[in-house]
Each structure stands twice: as C-alpha cells, then as structure tokens.
N, C-alpha and C positions, 0 to 999 in steps of 0.2 A: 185128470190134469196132465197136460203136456210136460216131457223134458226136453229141456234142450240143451244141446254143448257151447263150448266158450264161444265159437265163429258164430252161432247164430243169435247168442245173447247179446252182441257187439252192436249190431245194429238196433235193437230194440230198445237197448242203455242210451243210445245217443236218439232215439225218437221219446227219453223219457220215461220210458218203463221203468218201475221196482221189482227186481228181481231178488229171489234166496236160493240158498241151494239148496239140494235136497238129501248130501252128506252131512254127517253132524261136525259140528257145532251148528245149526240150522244160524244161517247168517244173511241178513236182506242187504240187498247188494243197489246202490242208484248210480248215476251218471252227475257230476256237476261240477261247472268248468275247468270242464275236459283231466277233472281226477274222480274216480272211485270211494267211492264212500261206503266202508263195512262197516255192520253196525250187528252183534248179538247179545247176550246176556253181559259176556264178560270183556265186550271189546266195542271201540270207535276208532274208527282207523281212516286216514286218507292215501293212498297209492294212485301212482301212474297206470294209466290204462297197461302199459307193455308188463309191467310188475303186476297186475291183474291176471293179464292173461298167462304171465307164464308162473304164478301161483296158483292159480284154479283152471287150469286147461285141462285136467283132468275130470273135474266136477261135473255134474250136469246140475239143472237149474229148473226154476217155477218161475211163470210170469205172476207176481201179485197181483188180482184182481182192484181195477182204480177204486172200486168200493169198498173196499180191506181197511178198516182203519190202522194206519201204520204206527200211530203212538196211542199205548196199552192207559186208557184213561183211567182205568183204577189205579196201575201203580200213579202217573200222576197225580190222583186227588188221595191217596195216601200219603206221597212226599209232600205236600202242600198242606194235607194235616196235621203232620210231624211239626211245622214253622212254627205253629200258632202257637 
C-alpha cells in the first residue's frame, strides 16, 4: 500500500478519495464542502482544510480502497439491537 504526504493527499481529498493515516490514532480522513472530516474510535470532528494541513503535515497517509466499506456494519446492527 502506498504513503503519501499532506500536498499529495490534497488533491485526492478534493477528487473524493477517503483517506487515513497511518500514525495512530488510525483516523479516516474525507473532503466535504470544502471542510475535513475526521472520523476514529474516539473522535468526529470537522476543520478547515488550512487547520488540516497544518495539523497533519507531518502524517503520511493510505488511500481507502472505494470497496472498503467505511461504516463497521456489526457495530451498527449491535447499536440497533440495543433500541429494541
């Protein structure tokens, strides 16, 4: 699997890609209009792209494969068992 740094993740974010890094806290990273969306275990967060880059310019990064499903369907059909 490829890494890549913050300049080269920038264009990929804005063609749509789901990106994570590959420091931990392991965090998937998307593009939507035009603010950042961090998403891992213990965090959701929305930032500006410039606050993006100048918190994780140090990171490098994974393109998620478009076939990756991004939301963990068991923890969903556990929280949805819990309602009942």
């Amino acid at each position: 699997m490829n890494s890549y740094n913050i300049q080269q993740v920038l264009p990929l974010l804005e063609q749509g890609a789901i990106i994570q890094t590959t420091q931990y806290p392991i965090t998937r990273i998307w593009l939507s209009e035009n603010n950042i969306h961090l998403s891992n275990d213990h965090l959701h967060a929305v930032i500006s792209i410039m606050d993006f880059v100048h918190t994780y310019e140090t990171y490098s990064f994974h393109i998620i494969p478009e076939d990756v499903e991004v939301i963990d369907l068991k923890k969903d059909e556990e929280f949805y068992s819990w309602k009942q």
